[in-house]
N, C-alpha and C positions, 0 to 999 in steps of 0.2 A: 512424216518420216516412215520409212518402209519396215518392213522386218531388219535388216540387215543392220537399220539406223539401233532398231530396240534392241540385237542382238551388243549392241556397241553401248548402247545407255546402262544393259547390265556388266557388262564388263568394265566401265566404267565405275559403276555403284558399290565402292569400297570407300569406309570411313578409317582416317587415321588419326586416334587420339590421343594427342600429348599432353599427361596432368601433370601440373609440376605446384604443389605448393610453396608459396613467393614469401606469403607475410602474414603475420599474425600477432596482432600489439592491439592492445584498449577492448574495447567491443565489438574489430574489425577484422574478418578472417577473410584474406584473398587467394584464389588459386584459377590460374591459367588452361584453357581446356584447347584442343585445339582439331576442327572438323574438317572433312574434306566432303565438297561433296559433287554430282556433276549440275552443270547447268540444265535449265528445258525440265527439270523434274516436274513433277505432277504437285499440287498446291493442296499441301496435309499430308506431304512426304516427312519420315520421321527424319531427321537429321542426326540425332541422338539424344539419347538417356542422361540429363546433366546432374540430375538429384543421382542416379545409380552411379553415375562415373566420377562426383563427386561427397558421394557419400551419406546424402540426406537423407532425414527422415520424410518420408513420400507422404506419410499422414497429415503431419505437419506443415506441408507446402502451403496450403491456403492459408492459414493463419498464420505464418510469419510471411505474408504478402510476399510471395517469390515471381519477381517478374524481370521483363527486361528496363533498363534505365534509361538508357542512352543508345546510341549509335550513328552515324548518319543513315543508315541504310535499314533501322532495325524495324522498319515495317516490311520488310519482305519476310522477318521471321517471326514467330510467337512461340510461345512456352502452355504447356498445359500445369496447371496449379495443381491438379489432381493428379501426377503421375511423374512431372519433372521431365517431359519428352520435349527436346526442339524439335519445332517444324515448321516446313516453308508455309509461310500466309501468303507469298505473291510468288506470279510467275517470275523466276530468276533468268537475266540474258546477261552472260558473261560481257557479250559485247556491248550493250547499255552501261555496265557497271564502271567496268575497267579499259586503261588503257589499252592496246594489242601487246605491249610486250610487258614483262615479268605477269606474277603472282596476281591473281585476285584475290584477296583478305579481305574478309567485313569483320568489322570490330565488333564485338555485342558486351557489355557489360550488366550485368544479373545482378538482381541485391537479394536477399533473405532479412529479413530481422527478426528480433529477437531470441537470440544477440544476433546484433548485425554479421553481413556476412557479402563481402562483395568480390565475384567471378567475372573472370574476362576470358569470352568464349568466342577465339576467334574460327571463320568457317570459309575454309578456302576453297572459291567453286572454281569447280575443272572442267574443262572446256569440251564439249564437242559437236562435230563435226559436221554443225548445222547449216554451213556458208560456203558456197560454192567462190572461187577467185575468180574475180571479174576485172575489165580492162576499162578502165573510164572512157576511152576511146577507143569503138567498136572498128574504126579504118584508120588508118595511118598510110600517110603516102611518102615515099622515100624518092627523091632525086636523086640518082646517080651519073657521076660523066664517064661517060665512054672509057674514058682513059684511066680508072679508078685502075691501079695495082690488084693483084689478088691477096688477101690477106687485109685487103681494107676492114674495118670492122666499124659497127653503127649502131647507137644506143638506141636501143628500141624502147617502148613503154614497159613499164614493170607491174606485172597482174598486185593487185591488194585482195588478200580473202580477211576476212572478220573474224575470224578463227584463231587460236594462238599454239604455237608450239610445231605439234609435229602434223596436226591439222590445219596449219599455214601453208602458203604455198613453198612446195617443193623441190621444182624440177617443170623444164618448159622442155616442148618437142617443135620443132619447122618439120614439116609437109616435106618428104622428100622433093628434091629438085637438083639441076646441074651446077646451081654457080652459086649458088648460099649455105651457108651452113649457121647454125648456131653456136653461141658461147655465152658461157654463165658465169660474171664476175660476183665475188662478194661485194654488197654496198659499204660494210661497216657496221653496219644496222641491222645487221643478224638476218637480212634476207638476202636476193640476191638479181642482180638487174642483166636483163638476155642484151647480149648483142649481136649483130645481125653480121656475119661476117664473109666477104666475098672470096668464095674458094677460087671460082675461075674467072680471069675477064672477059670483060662485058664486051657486046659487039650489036651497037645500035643498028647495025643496016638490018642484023637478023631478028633481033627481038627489042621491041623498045620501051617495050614493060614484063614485068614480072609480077605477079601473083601467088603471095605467100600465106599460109596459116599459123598463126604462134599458135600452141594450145597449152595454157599453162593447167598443171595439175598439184592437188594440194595432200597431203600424206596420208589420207584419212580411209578409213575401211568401210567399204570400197573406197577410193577416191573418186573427190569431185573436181568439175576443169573448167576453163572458162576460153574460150577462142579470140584471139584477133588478128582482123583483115590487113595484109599488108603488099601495098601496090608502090612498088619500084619502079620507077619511071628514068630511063637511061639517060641522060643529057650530053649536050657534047662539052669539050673541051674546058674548062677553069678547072687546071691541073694542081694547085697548090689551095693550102686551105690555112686560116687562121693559125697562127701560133702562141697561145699564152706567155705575157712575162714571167709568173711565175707556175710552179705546179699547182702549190697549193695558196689561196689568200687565206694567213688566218690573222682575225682581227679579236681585241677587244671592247666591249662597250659596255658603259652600266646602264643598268636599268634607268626609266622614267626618263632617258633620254627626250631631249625636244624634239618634237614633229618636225622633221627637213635635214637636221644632223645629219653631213653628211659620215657612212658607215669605210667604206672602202672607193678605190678603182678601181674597174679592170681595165687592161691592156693589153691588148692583141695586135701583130704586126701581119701581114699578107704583104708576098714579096710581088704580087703578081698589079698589073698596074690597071689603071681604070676602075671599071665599076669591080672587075673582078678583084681589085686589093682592097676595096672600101670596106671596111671593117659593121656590122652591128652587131650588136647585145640585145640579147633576150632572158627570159628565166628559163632554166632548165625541165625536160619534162616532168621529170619526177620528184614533185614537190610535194610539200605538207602544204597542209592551208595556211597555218600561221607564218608560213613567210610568205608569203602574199600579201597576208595581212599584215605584214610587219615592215614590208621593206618596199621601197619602190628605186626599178631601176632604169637610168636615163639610157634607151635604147641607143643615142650617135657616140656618148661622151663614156658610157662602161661606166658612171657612178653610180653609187646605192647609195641611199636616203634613207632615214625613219621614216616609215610611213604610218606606225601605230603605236600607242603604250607599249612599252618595252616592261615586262614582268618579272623578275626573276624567280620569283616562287610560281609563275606558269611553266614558263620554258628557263632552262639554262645553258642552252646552246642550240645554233643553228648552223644545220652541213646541208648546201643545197648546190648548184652546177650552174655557171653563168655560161651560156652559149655562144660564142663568137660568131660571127656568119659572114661571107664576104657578099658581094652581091654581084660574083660571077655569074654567069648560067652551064652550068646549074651552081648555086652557091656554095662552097667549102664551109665546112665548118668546125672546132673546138670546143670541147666542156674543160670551163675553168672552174676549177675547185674550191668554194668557200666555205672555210670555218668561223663561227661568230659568236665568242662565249661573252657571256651576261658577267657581267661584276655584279654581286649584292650590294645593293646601299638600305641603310635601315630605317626602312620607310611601313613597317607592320608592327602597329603595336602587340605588345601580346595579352591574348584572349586567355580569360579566367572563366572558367566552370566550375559552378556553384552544387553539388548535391547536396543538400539541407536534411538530415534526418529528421529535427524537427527545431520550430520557432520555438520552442520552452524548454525550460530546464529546470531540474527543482532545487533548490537554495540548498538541497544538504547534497548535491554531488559532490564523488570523491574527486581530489584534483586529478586530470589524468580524463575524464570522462569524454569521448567523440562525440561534439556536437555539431560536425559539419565535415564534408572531404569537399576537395576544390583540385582541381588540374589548371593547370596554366602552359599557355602554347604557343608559342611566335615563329611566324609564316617566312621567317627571316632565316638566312645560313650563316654558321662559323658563331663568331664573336657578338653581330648581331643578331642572333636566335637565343643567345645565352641568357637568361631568365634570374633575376632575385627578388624572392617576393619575400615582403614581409608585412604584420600587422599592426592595427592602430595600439598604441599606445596607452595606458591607463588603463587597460583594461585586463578582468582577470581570464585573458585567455593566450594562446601559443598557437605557433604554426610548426605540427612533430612533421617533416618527411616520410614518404616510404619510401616502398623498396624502389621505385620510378620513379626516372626523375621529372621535376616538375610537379610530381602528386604531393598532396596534402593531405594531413586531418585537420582542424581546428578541432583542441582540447584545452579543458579548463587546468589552469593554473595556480590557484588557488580555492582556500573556500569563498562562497557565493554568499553576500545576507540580503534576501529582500528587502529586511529592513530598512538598510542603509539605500543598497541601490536596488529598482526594481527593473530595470528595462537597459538594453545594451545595444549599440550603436556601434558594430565590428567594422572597419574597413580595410579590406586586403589591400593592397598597392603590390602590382607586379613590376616590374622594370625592369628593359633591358640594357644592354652590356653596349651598344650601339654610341657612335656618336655622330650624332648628341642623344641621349639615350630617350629613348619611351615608354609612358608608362602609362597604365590602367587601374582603374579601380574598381572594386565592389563591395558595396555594403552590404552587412547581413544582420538584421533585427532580431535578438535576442531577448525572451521574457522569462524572467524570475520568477516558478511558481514558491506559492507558499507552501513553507511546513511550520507544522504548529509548536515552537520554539519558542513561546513568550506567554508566560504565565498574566493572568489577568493584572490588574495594579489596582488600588483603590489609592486616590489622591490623599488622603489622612488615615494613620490608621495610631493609634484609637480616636474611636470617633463617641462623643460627650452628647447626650441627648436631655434636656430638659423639658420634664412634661407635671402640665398639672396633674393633682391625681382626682377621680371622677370621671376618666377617660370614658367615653362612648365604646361599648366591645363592637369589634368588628370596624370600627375606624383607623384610617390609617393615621399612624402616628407618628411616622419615620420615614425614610427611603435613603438605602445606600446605592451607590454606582460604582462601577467600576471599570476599566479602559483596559483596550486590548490588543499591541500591538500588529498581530497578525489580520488575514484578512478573512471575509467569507465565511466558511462556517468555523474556523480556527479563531475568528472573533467573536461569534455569536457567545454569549454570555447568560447562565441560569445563577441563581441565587437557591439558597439553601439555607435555614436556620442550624447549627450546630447543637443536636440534642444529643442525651444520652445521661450519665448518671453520675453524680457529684453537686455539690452545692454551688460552681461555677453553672450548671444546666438545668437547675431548679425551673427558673421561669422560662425556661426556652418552650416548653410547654404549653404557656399559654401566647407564644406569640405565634404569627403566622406569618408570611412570606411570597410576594409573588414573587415566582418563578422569573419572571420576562423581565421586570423592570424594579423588581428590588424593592419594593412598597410594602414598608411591616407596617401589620397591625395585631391592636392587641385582642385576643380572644375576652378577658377576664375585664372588672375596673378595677384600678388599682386604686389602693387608699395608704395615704402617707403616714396618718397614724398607726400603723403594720407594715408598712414597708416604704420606707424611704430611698434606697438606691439598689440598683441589683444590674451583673452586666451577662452580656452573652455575645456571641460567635454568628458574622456571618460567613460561608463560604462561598465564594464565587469561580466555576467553571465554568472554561469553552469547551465549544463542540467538538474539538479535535481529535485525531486518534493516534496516540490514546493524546486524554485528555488532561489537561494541566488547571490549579487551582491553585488561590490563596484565601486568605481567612482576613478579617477585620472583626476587631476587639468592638462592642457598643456600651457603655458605661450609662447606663439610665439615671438620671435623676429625679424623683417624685417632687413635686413644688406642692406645697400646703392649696390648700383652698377653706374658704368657712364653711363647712360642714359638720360641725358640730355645735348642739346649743349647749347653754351651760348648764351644769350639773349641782343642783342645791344641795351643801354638804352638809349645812347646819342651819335651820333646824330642819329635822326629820322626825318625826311623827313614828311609831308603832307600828303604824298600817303601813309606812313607805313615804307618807306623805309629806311634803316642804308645809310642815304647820309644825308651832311649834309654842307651849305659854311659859312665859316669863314674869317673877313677880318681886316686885320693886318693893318697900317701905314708901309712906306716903310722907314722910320728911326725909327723903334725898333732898340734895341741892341741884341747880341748874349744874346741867356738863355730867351729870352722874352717870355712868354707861351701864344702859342694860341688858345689853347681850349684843354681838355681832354674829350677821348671819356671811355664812361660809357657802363659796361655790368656787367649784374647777370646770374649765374648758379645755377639753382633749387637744383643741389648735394649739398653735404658737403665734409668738408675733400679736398683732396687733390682732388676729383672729382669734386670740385665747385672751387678751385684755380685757377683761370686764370692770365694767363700770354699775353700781349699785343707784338707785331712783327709788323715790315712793309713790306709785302707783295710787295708792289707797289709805287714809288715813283718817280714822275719827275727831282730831283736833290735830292744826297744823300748828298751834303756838304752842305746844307741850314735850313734843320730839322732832330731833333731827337725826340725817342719814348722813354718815357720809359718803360720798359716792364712788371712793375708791377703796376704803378699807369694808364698806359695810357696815360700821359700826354703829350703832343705836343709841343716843345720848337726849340726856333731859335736858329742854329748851331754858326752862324755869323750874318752883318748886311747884307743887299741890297745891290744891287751895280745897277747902270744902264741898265748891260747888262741881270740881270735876270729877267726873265720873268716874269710878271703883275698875271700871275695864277697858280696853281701849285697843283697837284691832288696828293692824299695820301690814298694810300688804306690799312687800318690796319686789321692784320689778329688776331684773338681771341680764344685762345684756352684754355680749361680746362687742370690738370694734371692726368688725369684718365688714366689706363694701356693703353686704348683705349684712346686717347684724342680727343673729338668733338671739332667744332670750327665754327665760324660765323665771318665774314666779315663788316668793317664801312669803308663808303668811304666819305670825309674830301677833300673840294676845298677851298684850302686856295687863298685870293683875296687879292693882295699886292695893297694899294692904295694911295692917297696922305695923310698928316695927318688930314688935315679940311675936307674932304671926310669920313675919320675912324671916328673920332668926332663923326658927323652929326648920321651917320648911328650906332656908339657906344650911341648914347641916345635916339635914336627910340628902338631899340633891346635890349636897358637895360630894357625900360618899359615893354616891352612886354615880354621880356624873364624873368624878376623877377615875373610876373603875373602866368607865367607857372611853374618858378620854385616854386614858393608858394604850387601854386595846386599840382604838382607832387609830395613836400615833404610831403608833408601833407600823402598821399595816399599810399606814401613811407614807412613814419611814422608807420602806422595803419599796414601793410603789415608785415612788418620785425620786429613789436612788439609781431604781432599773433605768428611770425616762433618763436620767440626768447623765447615768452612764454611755447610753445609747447615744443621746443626744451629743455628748463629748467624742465618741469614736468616729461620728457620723462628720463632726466638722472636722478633724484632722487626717480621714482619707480627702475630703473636699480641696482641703490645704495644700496635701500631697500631691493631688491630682493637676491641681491648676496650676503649681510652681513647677510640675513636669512639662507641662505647656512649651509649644515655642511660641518665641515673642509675635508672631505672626497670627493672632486670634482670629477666628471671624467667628463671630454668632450665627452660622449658617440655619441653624436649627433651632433656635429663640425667635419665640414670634413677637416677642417684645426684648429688646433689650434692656431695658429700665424695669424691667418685672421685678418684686421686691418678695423674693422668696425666704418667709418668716420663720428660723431656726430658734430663735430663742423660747424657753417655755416658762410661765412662773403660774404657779399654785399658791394661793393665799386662804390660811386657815386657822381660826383663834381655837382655843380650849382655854378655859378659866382667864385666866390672866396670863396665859403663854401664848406669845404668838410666833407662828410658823412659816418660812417663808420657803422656797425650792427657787432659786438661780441658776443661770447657764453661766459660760466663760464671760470672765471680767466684769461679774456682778457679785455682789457684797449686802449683806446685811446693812441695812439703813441707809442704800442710797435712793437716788428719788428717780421716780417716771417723769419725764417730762410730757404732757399731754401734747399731741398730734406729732412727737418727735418720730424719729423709724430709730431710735435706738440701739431696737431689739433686733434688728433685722439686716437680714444678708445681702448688699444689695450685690447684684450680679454684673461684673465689668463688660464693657465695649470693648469694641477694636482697638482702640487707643491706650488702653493701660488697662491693667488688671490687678484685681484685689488677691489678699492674701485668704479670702474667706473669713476676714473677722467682725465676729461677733460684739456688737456693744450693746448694753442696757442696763436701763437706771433704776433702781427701784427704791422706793420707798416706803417702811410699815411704819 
């Protein structure tokens, strides 16, 4: 392009911008922009400032991803993310784009987010004056006869330039000469077709051709022109020429018509006779391609045919010139005039466009929140182009309109729960208005992120643990769980022991906890004779932010074990030691009792039952033991020959699986009677002084156990009957373990003897040997005890 073309590109290079903000609802802000710009620009030509003319912050462009979406065309333009500048990315040719007549528009739609934000920025290229008008046909030759009138006139070829508007052709010139002249009819079509018109008659003997120039020229600064060759050739005589029936044929026909339908007639009558009246049909010169491609017509007969898919949303009407011709010499000829408008039938389904902000959404959106925008479009006119779309069913979502029609958001409708449902299966259905009507679908996959909305659960809470005591420190001796609805790190799950200060948190202290999977153990050993039950707090949080937790109650239970041996209470020695002499008269009788030796065992149960033996004995036919009271009785009397001393070493044993035991060793002293007397009323003083003291302290001792031991079974009681009937022993590694609550202490002084009972035991009832009387036994799945205690005792 020369100077004069760049002098026109800048007088050309004015942008006109129209901002109109349309809409603005949800997270959705749209506004209208609208460019002008010319074609033939240079590629990294600004177009304009979309962030500046719409208001943006220019900082902020990269990071709310500011680009272009959509368009058909929108790779001839790009956007800079640094600056909000459009600009051309390809070379633009109006003529490639667009039709020749009206507006060239490219759509472009721009998104921003957060908050979303979607602009429609449309860019109208303006044309110039790059295309010179050309004749598809460089000669044309024209038969005339001799006898043509002046004033004849003859359609000659009509120049096309590429160009649109007032850079279209404009204006045609003929080469001076004596017998032609030009004329310029309007075609309809907003250009306009030259005719060749004979100013003066023809006269074959002088000239019997003629040689003309069209020069067509197009509006443009300078203008550009295009020539064509045009040779006249005089004929003689075929004085009349074709006449059309009608002026005009106008027909209608719908679309998708079959291949060979016939369209119209023509009919043309010639008065003249012979070859000179025989009428043909042709297509007129100045056609579009598509009716060519669309029609065929029978040269002898004037019909027209389908000859190609008939479209309505390509063409909606066809104006072209059926040519009459006789086959005079030279031939006469007619342009018949055909109109041929398309009826729509609805045959396009309508097209759904999907923009997706995203496949996730999180479970606490507000209702109301844009999780998708959709356009919908049918290539169809009137009634069938008319569009109702609506969405699947069951589901918590809506289809809001905007301000366009046909546009959409899809937003939520209600609240979301992962829990319930995690994943959604949208389907639009468009439908038109046609009939029989058509319709389209598109699914759109929707996932439910988690929020952390569900506090942990522990399957039981309070949760009963039963442990021997003896425990291993540092062994696990527990583990609680706990379940958590959400998912990911909203489920991951820590444990925590609940410490801190009050006699509820006493032992929290010595327990421990893993973190991950909830496994206590204990720091300390525990021992049941000092503590028999104690509970504590676990808490369990997830990861979530923030984070949610619950607590579970642990009611610990200590189970006896034998670990204690028995304690000799009587006799006891000075030094400390179980020795102890006793001294008889040597006329007793058989059955005479001389002394009973006394022991306590800290267990219960059948681990604190002891049972009395003699180990050791100078003569077995002189004393017996008995082995539940202890008691020391003469077999027979004295006789002479036995011996004045007589040592008895009594062995003492608990009935624990393991049975402990302890040793009293007894010097019985056979003497005279006034001897026994004597030393029977010093040792009465003194030994009732001790027995005072000792019962006394006795007293106070096995009232604390007994008290202890009574409060100890009626939380157990309370506990179990809170139960639901639904028990498992999850945490019993035996369920038939026989955890021994019962306690009894047996102790004589002089002639009084002492006994210490638990519940539903009585002064002079009896043990029964290997019974579990005394003992607790711990229920199954299948029924549960009250926690009562039975045992029989007998002194």
């Amino acid at each position: 392009m020369g100077d004069g073309g760049q002098r026109r590109r800048r007088e050309y290079w004015w942008v006109t911008l129209r901002f109109s903000l349309l809409l603005c609802f949800g997270e959705q802000i749209s506004a209208q922009i609208r460019y002008s710009i010319p074609e033939e620009v240079k590629v990294g030509s600004v177009v304009g400032n979309i962030a500046k003319d719409l208001g943006l912050d220019v900082s902020a462009l990269a990071k709310r991803r500011f680009r272009i979406v959509s368009g058909s065309n929108d790779g001839l333009f790009n956007v800079n993310e640094k600056n909000g500048i459009l600009f051309v990315h390809e070379n633009i040719d109006r003529e490639e784009l667009c039709d020749a007549g009206g507006a060239c528009v490219i759509d472009l739609k721009i998104v921003v987010e957060n908050p979303l934000e979607v602009h429609y920025v449309s860019v109208e290229v303006m044309d110039v004056n790059d295309n010179a008008p050309i004749f598809f046909e460089k000669n044309v030759s024209i038969n005339l006869a001799e006898n043509k009138p002046p004033g004849a006139r003859f359609e000659l070829q009509a120049a096309r330039d590429l160009d649109y508007g007032t850079n279209s052709v404009r204006t045609y010139t003929l080469n001076q000469n004596e017998h032609f002249d030009l004329e310029l009819r309007d075609s309809g079509e907003g250009d306009k077709t030259p005719f060749l018109v004979l100013q003066k008659a023809l006269d074959r003997e002088k000239n019997n051709t003629h040689s003309l120039l069209l020069t067509a020229f197009d509006g443009g600064n300078p203008p550009k022109s295009g020539t064509l060759n045009i040779k006249v050739t005089v004929l003689d005589v075929n004085d009349n020429q074709p006449v059309c029936s009608q002026d005009v044929y106008s027909v209608t026909l719908q679309e998708n018509m079959d291949i060979g339908k016939v369209v119209a007639t023509i009919k043309a009558s010639d008065p003249d006779i012979g070859t000179n009246g025989e009428v043909e049909y042709s297509l007129g010169r100045n056609l579009k391609k598509s009716v060519t491609e669309m029609f065929l017509l029978d040269e002898n007969t004037g019909v027209i045919r389908v000859k190609g898919p008939i479209d309505f949303e390509e063409v909606d009407i066809f104006r072209f010139n059926i040519q009459a011709s006789d086959r005079g010499q030279p031939p006469l000829s007619t342009d018949c005039r055909v109109i041929v408008k398309i009826i729509d039938v609805n045959d396009n389904k309508p097209e759904i466009e999907v923009t997706s902000l995203s496949n996730t959404i999180s479970e606490h959106s507000e209702p109301g929140s844009v999780i998708s925008l959709i356009s919908v479009t049918d290539k169809d006119f009137g009634i069938n182009g008319k569009v109702i779309s609506t969405i699947s069913e069951n589901v918590p979502f809506e289809l809001k309109p905007s301000y366009k029609e046909n546009v959409y958001s899809i937003v939520t409708k209600g609240h979301l729960d992962r829990e319930l449902v995690s994943h959604y299966d949208i389907t639009i259905t468009a439908t038109d208005c046609g009939q029989p009507p058509l319709s389209s679908f598109k699914t759109l996959s929707v996932q439910i992120s988690d929020v952390n909305d569900n506090r942990p659960e522990f399957s039981q809470n309070p949760v009963e643990l039963y442990m021997l005591e003896n425990n291993v420190p540092g062994a696990s001796i527990f583990s609680v769980s706990a379940s958590d609805k959400d998912m990911n790190e909203n489920a991951a799950i820590s444990y925590n022991i609940v410490r801190g200060e009050g006699k509820l948190n006493d032992m929290a202290s010595f327990l421990n906890i893993n973190s991950d999977n909830g496994h206590i153990s204990a720091l300390k050993t525990f021992d049941f004779e000092t503590l028999k039950t104690f509970q504590f707090q676990v808490v369990a949080t997830d990861s979530g932010t923030p984070s949610l937790s619950s607590n579970v109650t642990v009611n610990v239970f200590i189970l006896d074990q034998n670990d204690n041996a028995p304690v000799i209470l009587y006799p006891v020695s000075a030094n400390g030691s179980a020795e102890g002499v006793e001294e008889i008269p040597r006329n007793v009788n058989a059955g005479h009792l001389v002394t009973k030796v006394r022991a306590y065992d800290a267990d219960i149960g059948y681990n604190g039952w002891l049972l009395f033996s003699l180990q050791e004995v100078s003569d077995h036919n002189l004393f017996s033991l008995d082995r539940y009271t202890g008691q020391i009785r003469t077999l027979r009397s004295f006789t002479e020959t036995d011996e004045a001393e007589h040592k008895l070493v009594i062995l003492v044993k608990d009935n624990g699986n393991v049975s402990l035991s302890a040793t009293a060793t007894v010097i019985i002293n056979a003497v005279e009677p006034k001897e026994a007397f004597a030393a029977s009323d010093v040792k009465s003083s003194v030994k009732e002084e001790d027995e005072n003291n000792v019962t006394f302290y006795l007293i106070i001792t096995l009232g604390s156990v007994s008290t202890l031991f009574l409060v100890s079974i009626i939380v157990l009681i309370v506990m179990q009957c809170s139960k639901t009937p639904d028990y498992s022993p999850k945490y019993l590694q035996d369920t038939n373990y026989d955890g021994t609550l019962c306690h009894s202490i047996q102790y004589r002084s002089g002639d009084k003897r002492y006994m210490l009972v638990g519940p539903r035991m009585s002064i002079g009832s009896t043990i029964v040997p290997g019974s579990n009387g005394n003992t607790l036994v711990v229920p199954d799945h299948r029924r549960r005890a009250s926690g009562e205690v039975r045992a029989e005792l007998h002194i």
